[in-house]
C-alpha positions in Angstrom: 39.2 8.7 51.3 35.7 9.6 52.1 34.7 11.1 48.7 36.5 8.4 47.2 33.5 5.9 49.0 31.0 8.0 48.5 31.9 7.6 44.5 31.8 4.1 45.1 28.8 4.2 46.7 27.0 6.5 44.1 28.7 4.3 41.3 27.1 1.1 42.7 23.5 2.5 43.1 23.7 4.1 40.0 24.2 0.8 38.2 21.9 -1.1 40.4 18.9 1.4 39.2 19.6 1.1 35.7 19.9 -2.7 36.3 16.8 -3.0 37.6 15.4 -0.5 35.1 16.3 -3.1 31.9 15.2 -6.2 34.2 11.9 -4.1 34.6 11.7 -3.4 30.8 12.5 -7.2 29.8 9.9 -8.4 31.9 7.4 -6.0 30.3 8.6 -6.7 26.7 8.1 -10.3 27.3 4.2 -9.9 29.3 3.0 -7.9 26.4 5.2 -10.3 23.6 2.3 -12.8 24.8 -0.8 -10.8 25.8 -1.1 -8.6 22.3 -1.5 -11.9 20.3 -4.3 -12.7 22.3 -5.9 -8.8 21.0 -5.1 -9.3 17.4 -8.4 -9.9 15.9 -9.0 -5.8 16.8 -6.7 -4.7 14.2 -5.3 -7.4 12.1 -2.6 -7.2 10.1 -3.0 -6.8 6.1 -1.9 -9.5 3.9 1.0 -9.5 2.0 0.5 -8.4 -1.7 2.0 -11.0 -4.0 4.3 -10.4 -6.3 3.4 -10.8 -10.0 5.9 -13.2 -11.8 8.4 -12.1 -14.5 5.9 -13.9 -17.1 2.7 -12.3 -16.0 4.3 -8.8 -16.2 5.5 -9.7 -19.3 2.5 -10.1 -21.0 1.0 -6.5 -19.3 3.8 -4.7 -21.5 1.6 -3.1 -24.2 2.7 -3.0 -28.1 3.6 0.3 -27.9 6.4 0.2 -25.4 7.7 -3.4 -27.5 8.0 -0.6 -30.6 10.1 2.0 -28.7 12.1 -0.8 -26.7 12.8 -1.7 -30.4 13.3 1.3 -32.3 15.7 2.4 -29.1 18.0 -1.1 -30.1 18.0 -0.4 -34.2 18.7 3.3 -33.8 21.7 1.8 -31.2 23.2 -0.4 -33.7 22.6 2.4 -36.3 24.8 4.7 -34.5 27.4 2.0 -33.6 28.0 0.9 -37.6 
C-alpha cells in the first residue's frame, strides 16, 4: 500500500511541475507577444513582393517563345491528322 502512495504522490508532483512549467511558458509567450513590437524598428520586416498580374506577364513573353509555343501546337495537330 505504501508504494502504491508513494506513486500517487510522485504522479501528482510530477504533473504539478509540468503544470507549472506550461503556466510559466504562457506567461512568457504572452510578455514578449507585447514587448518585441515595441523593438521592431531594429530589424523590420521586408515588404511583401507583389505579384505581377496575368496581363503584365503576358506582355514580358518575348516573340520567340510565342514562335515555339506555336510551332509546338501545328506540329501537334500535324501528328494527330
Amino acid at each position: 500500500m505504501e508504494t502504491l502512495l508513494q506513486g500517487l504522490v510522485l504522479l501528482v508532483s510530477g504533473m504539478g511541475i509540468v503544470y507549472l512549467f506550461l503556466t510559466l511558458l504562457v506567461w512568457v509567450v504572452n510578455r514578449s507577444a507585447a514587448i518585441v513590437p515595441k523593438f521592431n524598428y531594429i530589424l523590420p520586416d521586408e515588404e511583401p513582393k507583389k505579384k505581377k498580374s496575368p496581363v503584365q506577364a503576358r506582355t514580358q513573353v518575348s516573340g520567340q517563345e510565342d514562335l515555339a509555343v506555336a510551332v509546338a501546337l501545328a506540329a501537334a495537330v500535324a501528328r494527330a491528322r
